[in-house]
C-alpha distance (Angstrom), angle and dihedral (degrees) to the residues before:
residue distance angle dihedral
X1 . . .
X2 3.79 . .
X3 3.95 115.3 .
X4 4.09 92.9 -135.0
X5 4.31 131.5 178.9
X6 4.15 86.6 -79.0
X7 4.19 90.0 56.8
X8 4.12 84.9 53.4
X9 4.15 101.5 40.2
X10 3.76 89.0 53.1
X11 3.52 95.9 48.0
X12 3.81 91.2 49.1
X13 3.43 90.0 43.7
X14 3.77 84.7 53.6
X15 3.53 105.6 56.8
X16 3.87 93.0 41.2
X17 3.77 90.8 54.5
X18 4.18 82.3 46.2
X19 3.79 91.0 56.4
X20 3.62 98.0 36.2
X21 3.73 88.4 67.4
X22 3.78 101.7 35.8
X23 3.84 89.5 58.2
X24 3.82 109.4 30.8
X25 4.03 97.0 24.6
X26 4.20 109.6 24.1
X27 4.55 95.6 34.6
X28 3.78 88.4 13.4
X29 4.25 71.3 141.2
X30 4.31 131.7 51.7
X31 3.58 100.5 -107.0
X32 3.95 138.0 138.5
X33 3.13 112.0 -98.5
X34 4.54 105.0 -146.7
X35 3.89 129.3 -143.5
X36 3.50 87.3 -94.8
X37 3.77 101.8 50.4
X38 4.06 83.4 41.1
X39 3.41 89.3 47.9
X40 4.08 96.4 55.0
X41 3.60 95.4 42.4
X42 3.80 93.8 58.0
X43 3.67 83.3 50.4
X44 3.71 83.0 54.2
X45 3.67 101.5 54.8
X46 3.51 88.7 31.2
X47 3.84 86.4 64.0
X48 4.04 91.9 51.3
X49 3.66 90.6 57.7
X50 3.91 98.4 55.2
X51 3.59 81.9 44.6
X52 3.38 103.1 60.3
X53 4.10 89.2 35.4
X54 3.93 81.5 61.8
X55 4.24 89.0 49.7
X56 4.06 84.1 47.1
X57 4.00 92.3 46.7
X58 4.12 91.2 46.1
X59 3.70 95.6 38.0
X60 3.84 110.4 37.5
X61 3.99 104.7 8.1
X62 4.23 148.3 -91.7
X63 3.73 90.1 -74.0
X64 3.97 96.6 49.8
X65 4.35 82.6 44.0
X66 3.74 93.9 46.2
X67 3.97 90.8 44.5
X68 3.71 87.6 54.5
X69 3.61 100.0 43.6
X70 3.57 90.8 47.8
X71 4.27 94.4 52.0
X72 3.32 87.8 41.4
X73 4.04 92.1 57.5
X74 3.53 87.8 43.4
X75 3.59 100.3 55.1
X76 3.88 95.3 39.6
X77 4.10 90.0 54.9
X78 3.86 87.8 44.0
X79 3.62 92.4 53.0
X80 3.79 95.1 51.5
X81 3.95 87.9 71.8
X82 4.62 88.2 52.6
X83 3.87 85.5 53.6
X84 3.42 93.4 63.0
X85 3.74 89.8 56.7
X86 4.07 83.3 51.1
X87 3.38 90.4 62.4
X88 3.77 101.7 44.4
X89 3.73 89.5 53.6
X90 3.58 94.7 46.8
X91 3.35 90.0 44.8
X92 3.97 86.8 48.6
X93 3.97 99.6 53.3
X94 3.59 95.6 34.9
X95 3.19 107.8 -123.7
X96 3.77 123.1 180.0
X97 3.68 110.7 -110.9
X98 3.63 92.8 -131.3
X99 4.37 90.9 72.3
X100 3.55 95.8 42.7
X101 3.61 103.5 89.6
X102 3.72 88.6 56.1
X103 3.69 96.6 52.7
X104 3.81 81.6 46.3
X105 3.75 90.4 49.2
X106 3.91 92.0 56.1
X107 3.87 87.0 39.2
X108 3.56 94.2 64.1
X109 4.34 93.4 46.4
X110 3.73 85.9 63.1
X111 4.15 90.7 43.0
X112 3.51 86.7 50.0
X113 3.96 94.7 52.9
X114 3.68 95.2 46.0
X115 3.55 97.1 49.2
X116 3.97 90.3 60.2
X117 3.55 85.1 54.1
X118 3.61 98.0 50.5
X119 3.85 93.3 43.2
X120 3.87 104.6 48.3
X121 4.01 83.1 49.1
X122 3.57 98.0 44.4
X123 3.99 87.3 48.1
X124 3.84 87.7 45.3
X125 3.68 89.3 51.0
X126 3.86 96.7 56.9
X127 3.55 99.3 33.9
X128 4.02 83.7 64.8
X129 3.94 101.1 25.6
X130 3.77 111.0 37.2
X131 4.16 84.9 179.0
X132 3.68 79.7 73.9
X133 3.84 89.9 80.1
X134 3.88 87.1 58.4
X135 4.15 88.5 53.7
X136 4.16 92.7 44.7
X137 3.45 88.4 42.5
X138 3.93 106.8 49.3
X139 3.86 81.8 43.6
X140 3.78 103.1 62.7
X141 3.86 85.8 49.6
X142 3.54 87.5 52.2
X143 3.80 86.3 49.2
X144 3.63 95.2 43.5
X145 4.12 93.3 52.7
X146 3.46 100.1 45.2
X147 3.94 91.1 49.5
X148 3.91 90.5 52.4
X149 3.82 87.1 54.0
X150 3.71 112.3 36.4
X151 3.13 125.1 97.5
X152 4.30 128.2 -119.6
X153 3.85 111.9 -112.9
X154 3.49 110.2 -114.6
X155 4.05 91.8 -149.5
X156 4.00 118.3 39.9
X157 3.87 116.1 -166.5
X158 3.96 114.7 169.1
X159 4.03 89.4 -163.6
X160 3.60 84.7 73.8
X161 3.91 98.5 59.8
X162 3.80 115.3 100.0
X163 3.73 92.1 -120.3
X164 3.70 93.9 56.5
X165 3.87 96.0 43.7
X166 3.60 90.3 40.9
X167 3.93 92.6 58.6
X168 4.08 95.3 41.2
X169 3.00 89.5 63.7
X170 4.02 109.4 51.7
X171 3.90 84.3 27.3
X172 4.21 127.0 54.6
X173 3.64 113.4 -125.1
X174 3.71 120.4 -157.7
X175 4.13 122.3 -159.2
X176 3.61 95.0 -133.6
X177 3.65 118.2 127.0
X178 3.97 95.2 164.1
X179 3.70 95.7 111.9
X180 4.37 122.0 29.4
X181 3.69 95.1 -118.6
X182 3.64 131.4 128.7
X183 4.04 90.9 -139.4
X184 3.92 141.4 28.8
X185 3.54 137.4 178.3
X186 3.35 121.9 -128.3
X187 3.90 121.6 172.4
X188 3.97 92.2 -10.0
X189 4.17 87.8 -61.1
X190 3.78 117.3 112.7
X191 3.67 114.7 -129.4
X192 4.02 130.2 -172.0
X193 3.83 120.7 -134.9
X194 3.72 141.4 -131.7
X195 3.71 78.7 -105.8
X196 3.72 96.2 60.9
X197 4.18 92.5 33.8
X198 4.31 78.6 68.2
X199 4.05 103.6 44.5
X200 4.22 75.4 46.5
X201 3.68 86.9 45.7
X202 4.08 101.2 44.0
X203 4.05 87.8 35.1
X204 4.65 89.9 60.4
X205 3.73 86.3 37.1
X206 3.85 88.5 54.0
X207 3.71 91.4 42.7
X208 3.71 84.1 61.1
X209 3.39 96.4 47.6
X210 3.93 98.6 52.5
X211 4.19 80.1 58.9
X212 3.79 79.4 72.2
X213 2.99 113.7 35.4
X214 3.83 107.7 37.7
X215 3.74 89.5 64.5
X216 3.58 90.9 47.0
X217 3.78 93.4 54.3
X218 4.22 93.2 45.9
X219 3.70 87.5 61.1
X220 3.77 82.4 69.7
X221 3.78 99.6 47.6
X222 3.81 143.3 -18.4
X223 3.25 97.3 -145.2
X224 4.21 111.7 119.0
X225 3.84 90.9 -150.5
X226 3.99 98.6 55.0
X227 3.80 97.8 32.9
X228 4.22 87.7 48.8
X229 3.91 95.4 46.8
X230 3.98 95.7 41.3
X231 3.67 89.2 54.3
X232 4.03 93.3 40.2
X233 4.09 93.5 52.0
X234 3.92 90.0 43.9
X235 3.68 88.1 44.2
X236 3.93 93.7 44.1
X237 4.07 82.4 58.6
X238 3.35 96.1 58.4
X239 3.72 113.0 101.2
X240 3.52 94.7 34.0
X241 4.16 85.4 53.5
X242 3.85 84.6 51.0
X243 3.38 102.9 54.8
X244 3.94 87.9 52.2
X245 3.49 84.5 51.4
X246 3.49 101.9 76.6
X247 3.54 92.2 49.5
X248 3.86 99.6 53.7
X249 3.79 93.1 31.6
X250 4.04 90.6 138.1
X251 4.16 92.8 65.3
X252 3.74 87.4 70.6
X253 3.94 109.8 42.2
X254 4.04 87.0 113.5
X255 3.97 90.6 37.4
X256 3.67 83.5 106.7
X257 4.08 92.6 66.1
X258 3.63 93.4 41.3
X259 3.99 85.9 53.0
X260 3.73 96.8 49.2
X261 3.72 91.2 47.9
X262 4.26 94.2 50.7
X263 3.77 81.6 49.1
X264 3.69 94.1 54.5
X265 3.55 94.4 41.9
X266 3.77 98.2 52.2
X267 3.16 93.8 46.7
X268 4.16 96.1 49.3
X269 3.87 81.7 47.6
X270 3.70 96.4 59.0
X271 3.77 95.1 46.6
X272 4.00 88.4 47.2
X273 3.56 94.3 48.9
X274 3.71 97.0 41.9
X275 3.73 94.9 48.9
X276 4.18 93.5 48.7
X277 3.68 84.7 48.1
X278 3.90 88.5 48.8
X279 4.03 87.0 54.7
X280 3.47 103.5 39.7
X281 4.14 96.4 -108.2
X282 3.61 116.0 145.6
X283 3.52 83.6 -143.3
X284 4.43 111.3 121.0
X285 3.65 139.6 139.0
X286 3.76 106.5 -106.9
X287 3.72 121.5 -136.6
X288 3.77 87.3 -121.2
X289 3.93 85.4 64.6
X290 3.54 84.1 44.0
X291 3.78 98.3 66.2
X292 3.49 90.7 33.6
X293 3.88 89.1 65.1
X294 3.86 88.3 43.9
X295 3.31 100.9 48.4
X296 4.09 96.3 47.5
X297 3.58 88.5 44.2
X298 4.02 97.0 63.4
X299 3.62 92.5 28.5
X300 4.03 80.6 59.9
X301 3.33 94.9 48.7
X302 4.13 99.6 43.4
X303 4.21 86.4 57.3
X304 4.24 93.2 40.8
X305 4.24 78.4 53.3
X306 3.41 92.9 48.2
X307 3.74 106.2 37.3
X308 3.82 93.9 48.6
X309 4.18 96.8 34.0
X310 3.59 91.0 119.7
X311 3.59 93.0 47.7
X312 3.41 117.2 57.1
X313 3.78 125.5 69.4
């Protein structure tokens, strides 16, 4: 079955119904949200994705629902690593736990903008280069090694990113944290806050982070529609999946390995598949392998976190 205009307006219409109610109806008030709450609402969107996989496996096939369920692993497991950066600049600007689901909340409207961006052009570009696949592909290696080696910086300070620097100094920026707004006026001059220096903040690391991951999901399938809505429901999951984070922090200290090894994997796989395609060999790397690798990967590195918790320093 085609995916026509009707497939993408209800989906859109979808997720802004989805967010409509999470802000103004579900955290209509600042509060913080617990592990537990976390916890359930990552259940929650959790339970919207298989959903809709089981609307993509009745209405347009298994490959179509195993192509989605396999991006949609990808980019929930890739996103575990950006949270981390969340909660080091959080952590950094202070911000009371209670407003950071709504800076999270406006966060993930820009994420979900730029990754339609990224996608229809990153579709585009294969669909008239195929030697693109080469370029995606030796890049998440790259990716993938260079994660496994480097090292974590011992001291994190957003104000030294580009981004940051770049807009303090075309842009005043005030210190005061006394309301949660992204803007005051003081003295008839506009100023940004520490609030708005993080949704800046989280928005470039994101930006960053769809370099990633958007390759690594159009090694599963080129198709807009299931590369779009995988990365919307895992990205729709997000600050619920944060929260929980910081709760359950200890069943990811070797995420980073598992990461780096997805990364390399992906990207061998779409150099693989794109050279036995080039040659005529029915040779690939299914998807099914795919999420095989995936899925034994962070499984691996969920028992290595909790089998040596006590330790590692």
């Amino acid at each position: 079955m085609e995916i026509g205009i009707s497939f993408w307006v209800g989906f859109i219409a979808f997720v802004a119904i989805m967010l409509f109610l999470d802000l103004f109806v579900f955290h209509k008030k600042d509060t913080t949200v617990n592990v537990k709450e976390a916890l359930l609402w990552s259940a929650f969107w959790i339970g919207l994705a298989v959903v809709f996989n089981l609307g993509v496996y009745y209405v347009l096939g298994r490959v179509k629902a195993l192509e989605f369920f396999t991006g949609y692993l990808i980019e929930e497991s890739l996103s575990v690593d950006n949270l981390f950066v969340f909660i080091m600049i959080f952590g950094f600007f202070k911000i009371d736990p209670k407003y950071q689901h709504k800076i999270l909340f406006w966060g993930i409207i820009g994420a979900i903008v730029m990754r339609a961006i990224f996608i229809f052009a990153g579709v585009a570009l294969i669909q008239k280069f195929a030697w693109v696949m080469y370029i995606f592909g030796a890049f998440l290696i790259y990716t993938g090694i260079k994660m496994l080696f480097e090292k974590e910086d011992s001291e994190f300070n957003p104000n030294d990113n580009v981004v940051i620097k770049t807009f303090k100094k075309i842009f005043p920026v005030t210190d005061d944290m006394s309301k949660p707004v992204f803007f005051v006026r003081n003295s008839k001059i506009l100023y940004a806050t520490p609030y708005f220096l993080v949704l800046l903040f989280i928005e470039a690391s994101d930006l960053i982070f769809a370099v990633d991951s958007i390759p690594a999901v159009l090694s599963v399938s080129k198709d807009p529609f299931i590369v779009y809505t995988s990365n919307i429901f895992a990205i729709l999951g997000l600050r619920s999946l944060y929260f929980a984070l910081s709760g359950i922090m200890d069943l990811f200290r070797f995420l980073k390995y598992a990461l780096a090894g997805i990364l390399t994997f992906i990207g061998a796989k779409m150099c693989i598949n794109e050279f036995t395609h080039h040659i005529g060999s029915e040779f690939h790397i299914t998807n099914f392998t795919s999420l095989g690798v995936i899925v034994g990967l962070l499984a691996i590195s969920i028992v290595l976190s909790l089998v040596f918790k006590k330790r590692v320093v």
